[in-house]
C-alpha positions in Angstrom: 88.6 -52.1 -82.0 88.5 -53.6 -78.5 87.2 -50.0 -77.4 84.2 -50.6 -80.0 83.9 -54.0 -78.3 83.8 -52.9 -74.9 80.6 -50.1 -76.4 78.6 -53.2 -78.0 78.9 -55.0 -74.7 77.6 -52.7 -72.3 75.3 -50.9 -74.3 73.0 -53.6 -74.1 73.3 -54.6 -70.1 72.2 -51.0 -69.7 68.6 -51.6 -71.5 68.1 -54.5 -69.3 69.2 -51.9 -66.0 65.9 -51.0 -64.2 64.6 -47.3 -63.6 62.4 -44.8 -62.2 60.7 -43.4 -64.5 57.6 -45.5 -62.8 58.6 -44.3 -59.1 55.7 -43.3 -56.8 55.9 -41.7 -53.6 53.5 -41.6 -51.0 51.9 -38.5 -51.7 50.8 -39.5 -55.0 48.3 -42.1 -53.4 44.9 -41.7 -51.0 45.1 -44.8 -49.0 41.7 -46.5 -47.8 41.9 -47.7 -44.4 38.6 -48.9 -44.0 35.6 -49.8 -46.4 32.0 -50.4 -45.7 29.3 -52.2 -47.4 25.7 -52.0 -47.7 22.9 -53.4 -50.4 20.0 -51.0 -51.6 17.4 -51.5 -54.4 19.7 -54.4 -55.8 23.0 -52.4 -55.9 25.8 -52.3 -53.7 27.0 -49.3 -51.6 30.5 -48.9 -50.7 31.9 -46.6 -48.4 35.3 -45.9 -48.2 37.4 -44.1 -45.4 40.9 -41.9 -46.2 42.6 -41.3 -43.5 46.2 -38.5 -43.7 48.7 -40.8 -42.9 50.9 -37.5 -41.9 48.3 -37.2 -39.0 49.2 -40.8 -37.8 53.4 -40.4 -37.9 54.0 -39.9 -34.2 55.6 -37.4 -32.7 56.9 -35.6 -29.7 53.8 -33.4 -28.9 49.7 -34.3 -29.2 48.0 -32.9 -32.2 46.1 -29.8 -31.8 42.8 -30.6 -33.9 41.3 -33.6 -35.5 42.9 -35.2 -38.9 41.0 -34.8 -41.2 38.7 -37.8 -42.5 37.2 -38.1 -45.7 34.3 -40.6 -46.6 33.4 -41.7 -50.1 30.4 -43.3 -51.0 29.3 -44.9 -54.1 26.7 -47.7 -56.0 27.4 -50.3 -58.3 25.5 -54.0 -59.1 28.9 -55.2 -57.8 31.3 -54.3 -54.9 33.9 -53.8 -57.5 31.9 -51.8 -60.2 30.9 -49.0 -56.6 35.0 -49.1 -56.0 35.6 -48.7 -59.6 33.2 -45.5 -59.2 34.7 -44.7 -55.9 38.1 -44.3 -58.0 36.7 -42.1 -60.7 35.6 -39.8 -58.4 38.9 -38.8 -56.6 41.6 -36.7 -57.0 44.8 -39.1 -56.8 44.7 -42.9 -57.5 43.2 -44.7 -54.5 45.6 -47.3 -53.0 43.6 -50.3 -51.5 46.3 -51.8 -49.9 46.3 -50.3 -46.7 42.5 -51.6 -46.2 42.7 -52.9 -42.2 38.9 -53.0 -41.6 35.2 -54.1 -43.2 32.3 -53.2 -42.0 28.7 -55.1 -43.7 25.3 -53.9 -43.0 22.6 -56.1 -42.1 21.1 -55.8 -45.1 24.2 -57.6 -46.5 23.9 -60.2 -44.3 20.2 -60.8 -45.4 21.2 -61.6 -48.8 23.3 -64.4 -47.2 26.0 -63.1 -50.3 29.4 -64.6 -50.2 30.0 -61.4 -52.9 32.2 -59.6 -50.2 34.7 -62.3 -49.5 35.1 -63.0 -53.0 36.4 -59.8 -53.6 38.2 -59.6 -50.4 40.4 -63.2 -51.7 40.5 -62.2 -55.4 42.4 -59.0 -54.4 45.5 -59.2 -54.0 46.6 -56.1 -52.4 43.8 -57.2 -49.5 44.8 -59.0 -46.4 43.1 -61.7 -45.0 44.0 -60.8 -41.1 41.9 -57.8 -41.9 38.8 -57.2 -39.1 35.6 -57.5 -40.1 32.2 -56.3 -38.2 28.7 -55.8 -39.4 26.6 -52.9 -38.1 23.1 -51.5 -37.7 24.5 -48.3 -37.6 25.3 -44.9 -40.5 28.2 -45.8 -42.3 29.0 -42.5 -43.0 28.9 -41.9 -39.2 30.6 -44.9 -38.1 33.6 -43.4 -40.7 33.3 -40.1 -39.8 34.7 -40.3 -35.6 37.8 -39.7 -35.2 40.1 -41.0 -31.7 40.4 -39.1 -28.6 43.4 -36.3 -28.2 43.1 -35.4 -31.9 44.1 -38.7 -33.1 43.0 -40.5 -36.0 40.0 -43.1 -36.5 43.3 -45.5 -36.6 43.0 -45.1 -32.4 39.5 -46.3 -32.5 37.9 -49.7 -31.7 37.2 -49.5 -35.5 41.0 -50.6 -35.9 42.1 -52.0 -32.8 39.3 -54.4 -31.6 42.2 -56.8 -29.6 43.1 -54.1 -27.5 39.7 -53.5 -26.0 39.0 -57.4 -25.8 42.4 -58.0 -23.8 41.1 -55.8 -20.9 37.5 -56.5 -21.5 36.5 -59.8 -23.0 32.8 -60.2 -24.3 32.6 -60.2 -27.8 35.5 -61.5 -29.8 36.9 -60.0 -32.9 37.2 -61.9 -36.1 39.1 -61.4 -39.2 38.0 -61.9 -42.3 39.6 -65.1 -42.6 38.3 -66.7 -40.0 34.7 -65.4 -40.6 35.5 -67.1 -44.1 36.7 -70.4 -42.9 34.1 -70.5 -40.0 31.2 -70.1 -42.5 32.1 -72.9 -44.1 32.5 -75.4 -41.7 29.3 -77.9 -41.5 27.6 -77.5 -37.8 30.3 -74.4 -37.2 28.8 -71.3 -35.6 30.1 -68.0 -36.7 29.7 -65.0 -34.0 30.5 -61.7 -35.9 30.8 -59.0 -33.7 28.8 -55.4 -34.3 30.0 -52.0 -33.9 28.4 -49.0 -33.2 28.5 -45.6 -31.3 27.4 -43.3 -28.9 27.6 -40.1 -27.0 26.4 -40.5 -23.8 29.4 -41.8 -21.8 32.2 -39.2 -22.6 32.3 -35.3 -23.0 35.2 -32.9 -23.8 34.5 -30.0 -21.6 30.6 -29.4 -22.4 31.1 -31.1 -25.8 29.4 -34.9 -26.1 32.5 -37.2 -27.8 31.6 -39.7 -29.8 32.6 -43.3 -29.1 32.6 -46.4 -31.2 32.0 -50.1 -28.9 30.9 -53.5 -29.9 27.3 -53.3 -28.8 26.9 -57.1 -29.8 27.0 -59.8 -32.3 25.3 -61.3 -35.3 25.3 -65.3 -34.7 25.4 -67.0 -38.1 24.6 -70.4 -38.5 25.6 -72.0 -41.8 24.0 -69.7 -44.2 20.8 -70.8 -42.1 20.4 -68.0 -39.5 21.9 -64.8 -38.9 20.1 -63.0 -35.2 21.4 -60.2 -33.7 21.9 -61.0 -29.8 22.8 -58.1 -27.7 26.4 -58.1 -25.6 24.0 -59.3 -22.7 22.4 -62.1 -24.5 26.0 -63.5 -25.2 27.4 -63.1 -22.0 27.8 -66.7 -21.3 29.8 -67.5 -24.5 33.0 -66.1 -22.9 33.0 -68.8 -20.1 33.4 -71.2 -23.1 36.2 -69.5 -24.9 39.5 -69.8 -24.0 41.0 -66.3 -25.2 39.3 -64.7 -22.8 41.4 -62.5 -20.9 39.5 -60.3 -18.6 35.9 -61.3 -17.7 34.6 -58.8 -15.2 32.1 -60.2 -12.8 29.6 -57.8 -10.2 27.4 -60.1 -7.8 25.5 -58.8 -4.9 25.0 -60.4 -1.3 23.2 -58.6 1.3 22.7 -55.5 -0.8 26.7 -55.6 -0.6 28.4 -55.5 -4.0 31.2 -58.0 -4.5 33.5 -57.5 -8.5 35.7 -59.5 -9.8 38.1 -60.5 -12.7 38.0 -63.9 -14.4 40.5 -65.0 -17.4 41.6 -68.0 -18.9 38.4 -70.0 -18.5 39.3 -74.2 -19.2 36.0 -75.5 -20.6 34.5 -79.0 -21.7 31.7 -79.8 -23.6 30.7 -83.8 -23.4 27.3 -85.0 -25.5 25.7 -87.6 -23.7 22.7 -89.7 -25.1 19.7 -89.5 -23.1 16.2 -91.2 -24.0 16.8 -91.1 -27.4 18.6 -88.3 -28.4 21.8 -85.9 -27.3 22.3 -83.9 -24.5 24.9 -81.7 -22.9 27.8 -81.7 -20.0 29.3 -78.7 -19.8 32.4 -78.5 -17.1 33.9 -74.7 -16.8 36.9 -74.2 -14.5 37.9 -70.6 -14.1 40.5 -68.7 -12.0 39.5 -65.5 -10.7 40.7 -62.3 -8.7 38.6 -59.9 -6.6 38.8 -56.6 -7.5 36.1 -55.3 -5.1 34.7 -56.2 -2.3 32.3 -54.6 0.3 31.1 -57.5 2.8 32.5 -59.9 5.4 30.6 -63.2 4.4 32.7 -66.1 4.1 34.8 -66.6 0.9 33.4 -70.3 0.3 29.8 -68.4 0.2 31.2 -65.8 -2.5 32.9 -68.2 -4.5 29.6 -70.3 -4.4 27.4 -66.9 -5.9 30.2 -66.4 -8.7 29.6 -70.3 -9.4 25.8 -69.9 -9.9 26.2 -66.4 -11.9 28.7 -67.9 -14.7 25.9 -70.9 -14.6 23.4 -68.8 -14.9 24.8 -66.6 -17.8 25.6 -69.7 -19.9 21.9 -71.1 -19.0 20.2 -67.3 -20.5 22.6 -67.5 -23.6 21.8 -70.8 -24.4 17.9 -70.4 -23.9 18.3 -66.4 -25.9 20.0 -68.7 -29.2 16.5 -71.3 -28.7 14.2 -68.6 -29.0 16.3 -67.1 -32.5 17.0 -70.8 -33.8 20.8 -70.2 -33.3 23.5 -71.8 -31.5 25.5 -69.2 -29.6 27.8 -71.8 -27.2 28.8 -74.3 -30.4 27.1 -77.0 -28.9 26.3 -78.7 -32.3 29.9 -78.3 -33.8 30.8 -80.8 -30.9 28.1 -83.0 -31.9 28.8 -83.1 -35.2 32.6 -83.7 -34.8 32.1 -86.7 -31.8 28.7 -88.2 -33.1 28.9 -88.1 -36.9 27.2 -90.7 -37.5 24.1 -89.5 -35.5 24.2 -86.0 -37.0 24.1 -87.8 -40.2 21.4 -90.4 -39.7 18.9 -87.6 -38.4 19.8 -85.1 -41.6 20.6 -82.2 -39.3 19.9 -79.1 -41.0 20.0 -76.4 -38.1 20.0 -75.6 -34.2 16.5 -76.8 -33.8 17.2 -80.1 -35.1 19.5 -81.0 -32.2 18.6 -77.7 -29.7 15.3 -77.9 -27.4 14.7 -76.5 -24.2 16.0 -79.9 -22.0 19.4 -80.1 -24.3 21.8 -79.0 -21.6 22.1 -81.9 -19.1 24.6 -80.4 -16.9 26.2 -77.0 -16.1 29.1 -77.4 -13.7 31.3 -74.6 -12.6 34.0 -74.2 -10.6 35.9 -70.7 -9.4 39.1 -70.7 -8.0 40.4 -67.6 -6.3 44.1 -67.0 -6.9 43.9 -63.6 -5.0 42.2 -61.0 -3.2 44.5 -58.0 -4.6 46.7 -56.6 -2.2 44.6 -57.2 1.1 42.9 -59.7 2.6 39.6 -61.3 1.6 37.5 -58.8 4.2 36.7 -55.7 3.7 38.7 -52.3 4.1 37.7 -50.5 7.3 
């Protein structure tokens, strides 16, 4: 009897014991790493990149020819019905999760659609620290280069965007989180950043090898405006971001050429009322190190030239956002946070209701040079 009772007691616990029967292994999944999105004759086009995760696993020796890439691409009247297509039409269930990069068209951004992130934070197998970038470039090309050394597209710009701002600081990247939480901020600017590629810099033997780089940045202004302004055109919003890490820096004297390296840059922004409406002070103080330099002059003299350039780039990237109605340096996000009042008495709407060609009052910079490298401030005989 108490053998019978023992039975009627486990029997149960054992239904409630969990299984396998469900279990999964990684095989049995593609895994998207990256998807773009375009908009066409009122339907959406998604492409999607697989990448072989087997051709990522390190190991001891270099891989001797590219991982393979695969690109899907599909239409729907929704970004989930051209995934939901995407997944028909592939061999093993697609696994979403694993999604580090988006990539929008322009064409997206025309239709000013907020589509995109709503899928993004209805998902929840996608992550919000996930890069984002628009592009005027072929998606199926952008998807389609793989790294250097026969490594996967997981080595490219397309993934690690940080790694090529820490040693060169122009454009910053932005996750989709922060694009999301810029965009709606009142007065907030939103610079996303804009990828594309070429062929003309590096070659494997006689073989052109395709690169991808940030080539600039759409500047989006509350839903208002969206420009595209060229890396050069933004050059002066580094000086007034304070992630940047390494700002190089090439000024000529005497047909002599002088580089250096700027980081950290402290900046201050001060709106100042002036016959009958706001202006700016801006106050940049940023230490510096000279990687190059070809001339004896005196150092007060260079220091003096790397003053005027940094004024001068912030000057052109203030005047390029005036001619597209945009507002590259945030100017107006300070306005509206210090003078609310103001911003709301005059019904602000957008960067030419507070922008004109006299706005900037003031542009004060000042370099410090913590070093010359390892010699002296002259030059190498």
């Amino acid at each position: 009897m108490f053998r019978i009772t023992k039975i009627l007691l486990i029997v149960p616990l054992l239904l409630l014991l969990s299984g396998c029967w469900d279990e999964k292994t990684i095989q049995d999944f593609h895994y998207v790493t990256a998807v773009g999105i375009d908009f066409k004759d009122g339907e959406y086009i998604v492409y999607a990149q697989l990448v072989d995760f087997a051709a990522v696993a390190k190991t001891e020796t270099k891989p001797t020819q590219n991982p393979p890439v695969y690109v899907g691409r599909e239409r729907g009247r929704s970004i989930s019905a051209a995934i939901n297509q995407l997944m028909h039409n592939t061999q093993q269930a697609l696994y979403i999760g694993h999604i580090s990069t988006f990539v929008i068209s322009e064409n997206v951004l025309n239709q000013q659609s907020t589509e995109i992130v709503d899928y993004i934070y209805r998902n929840q197998l996608l992550r919000y620290s996930a890069n984002i970038f628009a592009t005027k470039s072929s998606m199926d090309e952008l998807f389609s280069i793989n790294g250097y050394f026969n490594l996967s597209p997981l080595y490219t710009t397309l993934y690690l965007p940080d790694d090529v701002y820490r040693h060169r600081s122009f454009i910053k990247p932005i996750t989709v989180q922060r694009y999301y939480s810029m965009q709606r901020e009142k007065a907030s600017t939103t610079i996303l950043p804009s990828i594309s590629w070429n062929s003309k810099v590096w070659k494997e033997k006689d073989k052109k090898r395709k690169s991808l780089y940030m080539d600039g940045a759409y500047v989006i202004y509350y839903k208002v405006s969206q420009p595209w302004f060229s890396e050069q055109e933004l050059s002066g919003v580094r000086w007034l971001t304070k992630k940047t890490n390494k700002a190089p820096v090439n000024i000529s004297l005497k047909k002599e050429d002088i580089y250096a390296s700027f980081s950290h840059p402290h900046h201050k922004v001060k709106p100042v009322f002036k016959n009958g409406k706001y202006k700016f002070d801006i106050d940049v103080v940023v230490p510096g190190k000279i990687l190059g330099l070809d001339t004896q002059m005196n150092m007060n003299k260079i220091i003096r030239t790397f003053e005027n350039q940094i004024k001068k780039e912030i000057q052109s990237t203030f005047e390029a956002g005036l001619k597209k109605n945009a507002d590259p340096l945030s100017l107006g996000k300070i306005l509206y946070i210090q003078e609310t009042k103001y911003w709301q008495k005059n019904d602000i709407k957008e960067p030419k209701d507070y922008l004109d060609a006299d706005s900037i009052n003031t542009i004060n910079v000042k370099v410090n040079i913590l070093n010359t490298g390892g010699l002296e401030a002259k030059p190498l005989k």
